[in-house]
C-alpha positions as CSV (number, residue, x, y, z in Angstrom):
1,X,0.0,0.0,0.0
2,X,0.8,3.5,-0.4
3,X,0.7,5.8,2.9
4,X,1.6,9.2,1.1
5,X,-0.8,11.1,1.8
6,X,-0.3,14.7,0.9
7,X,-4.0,14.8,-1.2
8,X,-5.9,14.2,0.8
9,X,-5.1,14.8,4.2
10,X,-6.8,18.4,4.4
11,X,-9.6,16.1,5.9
12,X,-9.3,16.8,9.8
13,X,-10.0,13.7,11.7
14,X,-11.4,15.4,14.6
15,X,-13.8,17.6,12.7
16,X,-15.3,14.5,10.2
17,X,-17.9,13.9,13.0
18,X,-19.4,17.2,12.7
19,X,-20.5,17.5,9.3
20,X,-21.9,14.0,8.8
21,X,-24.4,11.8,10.1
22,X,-24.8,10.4,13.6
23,X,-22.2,13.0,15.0
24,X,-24.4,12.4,18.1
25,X,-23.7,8.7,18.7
26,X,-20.4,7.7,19.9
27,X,-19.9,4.6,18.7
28,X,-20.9,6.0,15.2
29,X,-18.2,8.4,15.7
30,X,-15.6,5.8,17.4
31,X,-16.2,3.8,14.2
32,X,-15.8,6.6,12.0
33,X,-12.2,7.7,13.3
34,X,-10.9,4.4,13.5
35,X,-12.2,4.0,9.9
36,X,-10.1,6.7,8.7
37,X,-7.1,5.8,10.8
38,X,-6.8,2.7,9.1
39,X,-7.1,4.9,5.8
40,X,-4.8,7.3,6.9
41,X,-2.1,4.5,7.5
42,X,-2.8,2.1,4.3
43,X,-2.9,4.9,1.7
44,X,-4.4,3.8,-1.6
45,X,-3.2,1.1,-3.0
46,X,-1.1,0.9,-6.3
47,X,-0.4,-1.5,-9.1
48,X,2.1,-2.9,-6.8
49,X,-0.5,-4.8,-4.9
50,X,-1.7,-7.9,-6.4
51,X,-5.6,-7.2,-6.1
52,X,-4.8,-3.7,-7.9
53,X,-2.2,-4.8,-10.4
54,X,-4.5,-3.9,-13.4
55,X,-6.5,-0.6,-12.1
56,X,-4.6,2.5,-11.7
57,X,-6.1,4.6,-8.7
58,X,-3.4,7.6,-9.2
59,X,-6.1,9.7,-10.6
60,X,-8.4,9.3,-7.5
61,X,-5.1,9.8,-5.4
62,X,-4.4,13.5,-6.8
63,X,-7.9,14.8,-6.1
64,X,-7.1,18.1,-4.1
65,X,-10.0,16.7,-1.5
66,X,-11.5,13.6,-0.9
67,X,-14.3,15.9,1.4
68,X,-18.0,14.8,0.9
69,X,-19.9,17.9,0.4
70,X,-22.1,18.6,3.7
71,X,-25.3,20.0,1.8
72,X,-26.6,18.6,-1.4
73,X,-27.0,21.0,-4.5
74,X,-29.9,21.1,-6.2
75,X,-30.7,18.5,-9.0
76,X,-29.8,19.7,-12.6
77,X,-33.2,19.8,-14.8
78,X,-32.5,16.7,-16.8
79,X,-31.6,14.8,-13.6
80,X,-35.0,15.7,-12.2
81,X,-37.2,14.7,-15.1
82,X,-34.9,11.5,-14.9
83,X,-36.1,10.7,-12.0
84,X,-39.3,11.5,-12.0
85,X,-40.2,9.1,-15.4
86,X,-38.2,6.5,-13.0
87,X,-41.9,7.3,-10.6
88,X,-43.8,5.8,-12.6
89,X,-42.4,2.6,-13.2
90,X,-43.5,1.0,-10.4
91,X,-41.0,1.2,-8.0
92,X,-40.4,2.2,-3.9
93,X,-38.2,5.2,-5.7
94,X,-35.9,6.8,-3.4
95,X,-33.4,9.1,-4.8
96,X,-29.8,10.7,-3.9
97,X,-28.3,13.1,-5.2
98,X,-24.6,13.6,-4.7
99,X,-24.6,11.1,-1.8
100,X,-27.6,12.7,0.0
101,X,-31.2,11.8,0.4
102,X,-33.6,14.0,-2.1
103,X,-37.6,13.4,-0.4
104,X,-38.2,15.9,-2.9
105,X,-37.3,13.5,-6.1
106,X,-38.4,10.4,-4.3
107,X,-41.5,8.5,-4.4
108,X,-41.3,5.7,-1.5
109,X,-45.1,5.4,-1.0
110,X,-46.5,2.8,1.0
111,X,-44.9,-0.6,1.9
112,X,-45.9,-3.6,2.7
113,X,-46.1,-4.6,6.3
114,X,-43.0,-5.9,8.2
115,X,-40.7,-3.8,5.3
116,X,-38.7,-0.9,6.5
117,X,-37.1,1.7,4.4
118,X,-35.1,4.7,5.3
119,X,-32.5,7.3,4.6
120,X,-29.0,5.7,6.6
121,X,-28.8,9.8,7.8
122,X,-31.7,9.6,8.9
123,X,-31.1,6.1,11.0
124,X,-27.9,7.6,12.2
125,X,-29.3,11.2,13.5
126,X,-32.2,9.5,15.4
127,X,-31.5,6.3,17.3
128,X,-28.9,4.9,15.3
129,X,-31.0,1.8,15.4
130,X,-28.2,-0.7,13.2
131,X,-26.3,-2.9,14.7
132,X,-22.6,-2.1,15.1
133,X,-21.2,-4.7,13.4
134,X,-22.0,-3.1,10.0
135,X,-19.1,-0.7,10.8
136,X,-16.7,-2.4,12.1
137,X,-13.3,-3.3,11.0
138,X,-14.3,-7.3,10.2
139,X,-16.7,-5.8,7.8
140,X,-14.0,-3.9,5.7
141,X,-13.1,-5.6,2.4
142,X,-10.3,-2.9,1.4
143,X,-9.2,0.6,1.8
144,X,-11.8,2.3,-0.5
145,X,-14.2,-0.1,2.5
146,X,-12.6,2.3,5.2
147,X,-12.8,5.5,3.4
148,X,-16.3,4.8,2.9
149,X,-16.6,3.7,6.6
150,X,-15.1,7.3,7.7
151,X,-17.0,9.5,5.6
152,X,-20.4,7.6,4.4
153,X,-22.8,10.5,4.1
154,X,-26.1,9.0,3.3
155,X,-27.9,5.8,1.5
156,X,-30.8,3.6,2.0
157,X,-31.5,0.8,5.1
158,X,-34.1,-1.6,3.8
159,X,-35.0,-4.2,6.6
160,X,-37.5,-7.0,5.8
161,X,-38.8,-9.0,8.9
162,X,-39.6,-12.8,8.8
163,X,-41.3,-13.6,6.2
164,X,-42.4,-9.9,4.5
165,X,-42.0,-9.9,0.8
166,X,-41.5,-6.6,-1.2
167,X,-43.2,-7.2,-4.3
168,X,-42.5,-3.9,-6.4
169,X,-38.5,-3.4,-6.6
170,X,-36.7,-0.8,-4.2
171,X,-35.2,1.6,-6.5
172,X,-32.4,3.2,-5.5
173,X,-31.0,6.2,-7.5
174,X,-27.5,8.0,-6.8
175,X,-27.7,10.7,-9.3
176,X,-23.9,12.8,-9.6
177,X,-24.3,16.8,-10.8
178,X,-20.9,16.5,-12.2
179,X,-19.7,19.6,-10.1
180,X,-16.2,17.2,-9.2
181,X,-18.1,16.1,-6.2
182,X,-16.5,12.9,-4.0
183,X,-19.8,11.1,-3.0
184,X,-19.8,8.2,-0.1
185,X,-23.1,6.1,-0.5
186,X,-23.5,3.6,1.9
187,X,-26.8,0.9,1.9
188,X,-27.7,-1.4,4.2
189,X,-29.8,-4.5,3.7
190,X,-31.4,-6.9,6.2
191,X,-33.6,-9.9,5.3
192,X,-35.5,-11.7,7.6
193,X,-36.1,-15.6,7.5
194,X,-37.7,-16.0,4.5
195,X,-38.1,-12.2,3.3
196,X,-38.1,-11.5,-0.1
197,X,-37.2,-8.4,-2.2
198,X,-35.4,-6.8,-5.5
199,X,-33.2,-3.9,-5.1
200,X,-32.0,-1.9,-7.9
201,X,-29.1,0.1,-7.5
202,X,-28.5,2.5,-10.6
203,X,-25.7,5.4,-10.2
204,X,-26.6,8.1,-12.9
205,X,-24.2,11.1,-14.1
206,X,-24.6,13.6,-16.7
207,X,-22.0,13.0,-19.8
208,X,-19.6,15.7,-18.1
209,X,-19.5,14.7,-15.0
210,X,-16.1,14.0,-13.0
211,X,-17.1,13.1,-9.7
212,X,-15.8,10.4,-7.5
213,X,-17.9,8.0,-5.9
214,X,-16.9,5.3,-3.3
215,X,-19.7,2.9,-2.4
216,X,-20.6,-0.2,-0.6
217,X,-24.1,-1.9,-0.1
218,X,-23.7,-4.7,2.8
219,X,-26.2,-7.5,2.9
220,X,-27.5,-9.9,5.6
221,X,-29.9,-12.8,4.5
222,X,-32.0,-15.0,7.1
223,X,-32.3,-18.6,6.6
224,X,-34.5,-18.9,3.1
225,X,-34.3,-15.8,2.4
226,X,-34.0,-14.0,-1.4
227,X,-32.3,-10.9,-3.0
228,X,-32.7,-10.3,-6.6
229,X,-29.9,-7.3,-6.9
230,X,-29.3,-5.5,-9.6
231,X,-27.1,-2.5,-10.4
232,X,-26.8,-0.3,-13.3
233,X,-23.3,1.9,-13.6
234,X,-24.4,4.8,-16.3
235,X,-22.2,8.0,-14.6
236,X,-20.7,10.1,-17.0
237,X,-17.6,9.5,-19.3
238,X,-15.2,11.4,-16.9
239,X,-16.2,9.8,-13.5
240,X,-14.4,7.3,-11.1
241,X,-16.2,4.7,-9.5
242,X,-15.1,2.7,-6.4
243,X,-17.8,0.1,-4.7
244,X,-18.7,-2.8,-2.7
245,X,-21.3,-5.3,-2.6
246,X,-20.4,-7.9,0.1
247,X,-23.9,-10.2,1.3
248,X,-23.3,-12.9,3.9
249,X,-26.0,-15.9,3.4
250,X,-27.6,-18.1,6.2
251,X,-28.9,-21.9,5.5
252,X,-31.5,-22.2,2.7
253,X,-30.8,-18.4,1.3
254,X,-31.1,-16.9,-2.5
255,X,-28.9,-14.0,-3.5
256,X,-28.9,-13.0,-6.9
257,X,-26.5,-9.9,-7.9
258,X,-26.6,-8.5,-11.3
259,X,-24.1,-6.2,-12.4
260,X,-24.0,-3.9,-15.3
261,X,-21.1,-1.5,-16.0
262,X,-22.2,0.7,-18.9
263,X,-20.6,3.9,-17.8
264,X,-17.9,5.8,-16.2
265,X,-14.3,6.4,-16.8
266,X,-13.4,3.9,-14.2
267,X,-15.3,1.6,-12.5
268,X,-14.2,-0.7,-9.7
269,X,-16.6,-3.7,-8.4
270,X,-15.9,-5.9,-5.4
271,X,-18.8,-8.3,-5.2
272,X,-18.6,-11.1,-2.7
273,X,-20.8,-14.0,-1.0
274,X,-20.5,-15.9,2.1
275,X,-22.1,-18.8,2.3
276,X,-22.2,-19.7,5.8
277,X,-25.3,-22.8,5.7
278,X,-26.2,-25.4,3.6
279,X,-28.5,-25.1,0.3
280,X,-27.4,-22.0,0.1
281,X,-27.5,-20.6,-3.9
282,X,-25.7,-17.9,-5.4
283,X,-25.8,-16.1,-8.7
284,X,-23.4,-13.6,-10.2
285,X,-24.3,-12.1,-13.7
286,X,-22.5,-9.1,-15.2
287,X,-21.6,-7.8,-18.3
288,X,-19.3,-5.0,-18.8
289,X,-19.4,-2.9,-22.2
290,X,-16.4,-0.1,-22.8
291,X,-15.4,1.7,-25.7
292,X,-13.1,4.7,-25.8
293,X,-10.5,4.5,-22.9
294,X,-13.1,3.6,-20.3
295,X,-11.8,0.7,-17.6
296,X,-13.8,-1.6,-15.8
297,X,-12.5,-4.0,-13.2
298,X,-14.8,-6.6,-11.7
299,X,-13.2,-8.4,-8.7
300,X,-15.8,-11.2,-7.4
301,X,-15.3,-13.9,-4.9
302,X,-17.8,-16.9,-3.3
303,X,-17.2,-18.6,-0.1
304,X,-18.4,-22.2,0.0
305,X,-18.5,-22.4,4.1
306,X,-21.3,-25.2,4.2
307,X,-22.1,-28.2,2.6
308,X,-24.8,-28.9,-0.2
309,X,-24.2,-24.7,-1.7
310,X,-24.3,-24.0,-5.6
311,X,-22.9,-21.2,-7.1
312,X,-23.6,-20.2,-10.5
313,X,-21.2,-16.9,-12.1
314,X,-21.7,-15.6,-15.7
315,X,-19.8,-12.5,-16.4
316,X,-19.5,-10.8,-20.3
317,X,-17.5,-8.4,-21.4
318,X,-17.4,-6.3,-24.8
319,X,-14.5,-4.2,-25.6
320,X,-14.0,-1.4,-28.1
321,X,-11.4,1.2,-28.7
322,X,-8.6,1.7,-26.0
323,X,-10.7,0.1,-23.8
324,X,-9.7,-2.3,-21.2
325,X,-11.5,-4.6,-18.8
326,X,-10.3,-6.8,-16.0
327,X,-12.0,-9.9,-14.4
328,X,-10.6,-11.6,-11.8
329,X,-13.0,-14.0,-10.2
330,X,-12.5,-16.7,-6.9
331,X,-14.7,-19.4,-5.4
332,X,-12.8,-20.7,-2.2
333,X,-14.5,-24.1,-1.0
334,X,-13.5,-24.4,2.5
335,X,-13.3,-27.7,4.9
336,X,-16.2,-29.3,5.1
337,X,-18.0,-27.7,2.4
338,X,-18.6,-31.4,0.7
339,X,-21.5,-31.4,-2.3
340,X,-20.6,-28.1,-3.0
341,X,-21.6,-27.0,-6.7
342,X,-19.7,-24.0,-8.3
343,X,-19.5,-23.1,-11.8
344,X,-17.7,-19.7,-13.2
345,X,-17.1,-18.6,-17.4
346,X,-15.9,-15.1,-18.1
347,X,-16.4,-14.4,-22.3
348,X,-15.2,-11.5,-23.5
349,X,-15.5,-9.9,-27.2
350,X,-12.6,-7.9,-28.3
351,X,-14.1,-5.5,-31.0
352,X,-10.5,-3.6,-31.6
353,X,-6.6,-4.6,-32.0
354,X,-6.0,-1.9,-29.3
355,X,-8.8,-3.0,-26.7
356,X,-7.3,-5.3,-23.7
357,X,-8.8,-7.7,-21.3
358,X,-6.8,-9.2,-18.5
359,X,-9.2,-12.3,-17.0
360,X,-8.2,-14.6,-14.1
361,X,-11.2,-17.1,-13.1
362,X,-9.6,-18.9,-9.9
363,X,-11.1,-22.2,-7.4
364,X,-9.5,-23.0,-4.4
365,X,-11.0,-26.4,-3.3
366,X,-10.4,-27.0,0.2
367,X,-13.2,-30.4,0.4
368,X,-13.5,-33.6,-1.1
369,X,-16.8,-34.2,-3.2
370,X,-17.5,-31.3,-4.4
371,X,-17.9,-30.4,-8.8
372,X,-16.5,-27.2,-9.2
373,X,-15.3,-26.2,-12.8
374,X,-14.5,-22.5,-14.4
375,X,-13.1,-21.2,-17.8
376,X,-12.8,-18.1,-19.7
377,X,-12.5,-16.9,-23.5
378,X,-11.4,-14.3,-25.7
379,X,-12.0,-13.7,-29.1
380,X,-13.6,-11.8,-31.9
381,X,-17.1,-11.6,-33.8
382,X,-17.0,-15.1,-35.6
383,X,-16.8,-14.8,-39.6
384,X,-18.9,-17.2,-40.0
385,X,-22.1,-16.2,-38.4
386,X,-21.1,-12.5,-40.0
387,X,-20.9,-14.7,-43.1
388,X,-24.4,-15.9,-42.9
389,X,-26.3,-13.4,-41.8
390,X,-25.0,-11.2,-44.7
391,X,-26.3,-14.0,-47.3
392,X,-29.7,-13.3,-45.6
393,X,-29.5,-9.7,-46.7
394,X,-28.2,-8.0,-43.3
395,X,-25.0,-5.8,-43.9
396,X,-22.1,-5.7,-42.7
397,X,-22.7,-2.8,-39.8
398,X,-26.4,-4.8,-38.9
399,X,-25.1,-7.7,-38.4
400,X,-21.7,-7.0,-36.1
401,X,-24.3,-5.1,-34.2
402,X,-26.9,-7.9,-34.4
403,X,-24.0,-10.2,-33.2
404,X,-22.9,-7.8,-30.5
405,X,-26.4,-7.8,-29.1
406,X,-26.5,-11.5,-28.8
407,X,-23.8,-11.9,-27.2
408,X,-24.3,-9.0,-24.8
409,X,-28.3,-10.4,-24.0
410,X,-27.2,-13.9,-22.7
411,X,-26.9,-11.5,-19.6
412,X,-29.4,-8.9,-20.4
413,X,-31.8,-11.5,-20.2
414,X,-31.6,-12.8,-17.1
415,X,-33.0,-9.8,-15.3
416,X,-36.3,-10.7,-13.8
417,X,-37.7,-7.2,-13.2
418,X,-38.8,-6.5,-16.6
419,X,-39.0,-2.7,-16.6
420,X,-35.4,-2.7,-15.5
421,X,-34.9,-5.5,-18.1
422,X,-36.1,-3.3,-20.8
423,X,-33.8,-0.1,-19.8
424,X,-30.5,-2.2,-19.6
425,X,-31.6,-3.3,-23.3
426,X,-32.3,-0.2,-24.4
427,X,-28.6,1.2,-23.0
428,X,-27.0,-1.9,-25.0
429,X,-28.6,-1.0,-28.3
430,X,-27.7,2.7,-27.6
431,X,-24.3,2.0,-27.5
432,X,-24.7,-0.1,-31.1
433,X,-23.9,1.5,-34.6
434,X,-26.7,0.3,-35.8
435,X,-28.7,-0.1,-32.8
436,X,-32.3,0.9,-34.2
437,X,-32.1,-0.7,-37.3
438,X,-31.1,-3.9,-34.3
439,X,-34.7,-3.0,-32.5
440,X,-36.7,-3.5,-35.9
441,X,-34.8,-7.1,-36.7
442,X,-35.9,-8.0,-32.9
C-alpha cells in the first residue's frame, strides 16, 4: 500500500464527526475515526499490490479533496425529469443526489407490512438503530471499504422482517451533478427468514461529469431468504467509481447480484458472498461494455463455508477502442463444504486490436466431493455467423451489431424485473452503430 498522503489529508480527523451523520452517537463516531485511521495509515493502494495490479487509482489519489460535500445541491433539470419518469415505473423510488437523500425527487409510498425503508442519515441522527457490526473493521473488504466507513454521508436501510415480501423493486438512485463532487453512498440490507425483495441500485451522471464515488451496499440474508440485486453503472464519461457489494448468506438463502457496467471512466466492483449454511444458492451475472479508454474492473469472490451450496457466475465483457477490462473471479471451498456445486465462465468480445482484457477465473478447493469447474474466453465476432447473416440480406454494420447484441443479452436476459430489463436493453442497443435498425430485426 501507499501511505503518502499529501492529497488528501486536508480532511481533519477530529472535525469528520461534525459535518456527517450520527455525529451524536459515539460509537458511530468511534467507528468513523478508526475507519479513517486505518485509511490514513494504508494509503491507496497501487499497481504494486496484487488485487490492484491492473487498475490505476493515481487519478483518484491526486484529487485536491476527498471531502464529501455537507449540503446537497440542487438536481440539474435533466436529472429531475430522470427521476421523475423513474416514478412511474412501479417502484419504492428513493433518490440521492450527490450522496444525500432527495424526499423531494423520491417516491417511496407505502410498503408492505414488516418492510422498512429509510435514509441511513436519517437512522444515524435518530437512534442509530443498526447494529454495530455493520461498521466495524471485520466488515471492511479494502481501503476504498474504510474511506467509505469514515465519511459515508447517506444511502438507503431496507430491513424485511420474517417472512415480509417486497413485491415492487426498491429503487435506489444516486444521481452525480458532475460539479467534481466525491460522494460516499453507503446501503444497508437486512432480510428476515424468508423475506423476499429486489433492489435496484442505478448510479446516474450527466455525460460531463467528473465526480468520484466510493460505495458499498452490505447484505444480511436470514435462513430462506432471497435478494434479486441489480445495479446499473451509467455516470458520466469522466467519472471514477469505487464500490462494494459484500452479502453474507444463512442456511437455505437466495442471493442474486446482477451487475452492469455501462458507464464511467473507471469503474471498480468488489462483489462477494459468504455462504455460511447449507442449500445455500448464489448467482453472479454481469456484463461489462467499454469503448473509448473507459476501464472496468470486476473483482468477485464466493465462499463455500457449508455443505450442499451451488454457485452459478456468468460475467461478459465487450471491448471497443482503447478500452480495457479486467476480471478476476474466486470461489474458495472451504473444509467441510462437501456437495458443493460452483460453476464460473468469463467471455469477453474484443471489438478492436487496441482493446485489452486481462481475466483470471480462480477455485481454491479446500473439500472432497464437491464439482466445481470455471473457464474463460477471448475472441472476436465469428466470420462465419457474420458470413451468414450477410447471405440473408443484413450488412455488414447490422449484423456486427446484431452479433454484439446476442452476445451482450445472454446476460441482459436474465433480469427478472422487466421494466429494468427493458432499460439495460435499451442502454446496449444505444451504444450499437446500428442499434435501431437492431430493435426493428428484434
Amino acid at each position: 500500500m501507499n501511505a503518502q498522503i499529501e492529497s488528501w489529508e486536508d480532511i481533519a480527523l477530529e472535525r469528520i464527526p461534525l459535518f456527517l451523520a450520527g455525529h451524536d452517537v459515539p460509537w458511530v463516531t468511534r467507528a468513523r475515526q478508526s475507519a479513517f485511521a486505518r485509511f490514513a495509515e494504508c494509503g491507496f493502494p497501487t499497481r504494486r499490490d496484487e488485487e490492484w495490479k491492473y487498475t490505476d487509482v493515481a487519478a483518484i489519489a491526486k484529487r485536491t479533496s476527498l471531502a464529501p460535500d455537507n449540503i446537497p445541491p440542487d438536481p440539474s433539470s435533466e436529472a429531475a425529469l430522470f427521476a421523475w419518469t423513474l416514478a412511474q415505473k412501479g417502484t419504492h423510488l428513493m433518490v440521492f443526489v450527490n450522496g444525500h437523500y432527495s424526499d423531494e425527487l423520491s417516491a417511496l409510498g407505502e410498503l408492505p407490512k414488516g418492510v422498512r425503508a429509510e435514509s441511513l442519515a436519517e437512522v444515524l441522527d435518530g437512534s442509530a438503530d443498526l447494529s454495530e457490526a455493520f461498521f466495524d473493521r471485520e466488515h471492511e473488504h479494502g481501503v476504498f471499504a474504510a474511506l467509505n466507513n469514515a465519511l459515508m454521508t447517506d444511502g438507503a436501510v431496507l430491513e424485511l422482517a420474517p417472512g415480509a415480501v417486497l413485491e415492487k423493486p426498491l429503487y435506489l438512485l444516486f444521481i452525480s451533478s458532475g460539479n467534481g463532487t466525491a460522494d460516499y453512498p453507503r446501503n444497508i440490507i437486512m432480510a428476515g427468514e424468508g423475506a423476499r425483495a429486489t433492489v435496484i441500485e442505478h448510479y446516474f451522471g450527466m455525460m460531463e461529469a467528473h465526480n468520484f464515488t466510493n460505495a458499498l451496499t452490505q447484505i444480511s440474508l436470514a435462513a430462506r431468504a432471497d435478494l434479486q440485486h441489480c445495479k446499473l453503472l451509467q455516470e458520466g464519461n469522466a467519472s471514477y467509481h469505487i464500490a462494494g457489494i459484500h452479502a453474507e448468506q444463512a442456511a437455505g438463502s437466495r442471493f442474486v447480484s446482477q451487475s452492469f457496467a455501462l458507464g464511467g471512466r473507471l469503474a471498480r466492483n468488489d462483489i462477494t458472498s459468504r455462504l455460511d449454511g447449507p442449500e445455500c444458492r448464489c448467482n453472479f451475472d454481469g456484463l461489462y461494455l467499454l469503448d473509448g479508454r473507459q476501464h472496468a474492473d470486476h473483482h468477485t469472490r464466493i465462499d463455500h463455508c457449508a455443505p450442499s451450496c451451488t454457485s452459478r457466475e456468468y460475467y461478459r465483457g465487450i471491448l471497443d477502442g482503447e478500452s480495457h477490462g479486467v476480471f478476476n473471479g474466486k470461489v474458495v471451498v472451504h473444509p467441510g463444504a462437501i456437495k458443493t456445486d460452483a460453476h464460473q465462465s468469463n467471455r469477453n468480445l474484443l471489438l478492436s486490436r487496441q482493446a485489452e482484457i486481462d481475466t483470471k477465473p480462480q477455485l481454491e478447493i479446500f473439500a472432497d466431493d464437491v464439482k466445481c469447474t470455471h473457464g474463460a474466453t477471448v475472441g472476436h465476432l465469428d466470420d462465419d455467423a457474420l458470413f451468414y447473416l450477410r447471405t440473408r440480406g443484413v450488412d455488414e454494420e447490422s449484423a456486427r451489431s446484431l452479433l454484439i447484441y446476442g452476445f451482450a443479452n445472454d446476460i441482459v436476459a436474465r433480469v427478472e424485473a422487466p421494466d429494468m430489463r427493458a432499460r439495460i436493453e435499451h442502454l446496449v442497443l444505444d451504444r450499437l452503430p446500428q442499434g435501431d435498425q437492431i430493435k426493428e430485426l428484434l
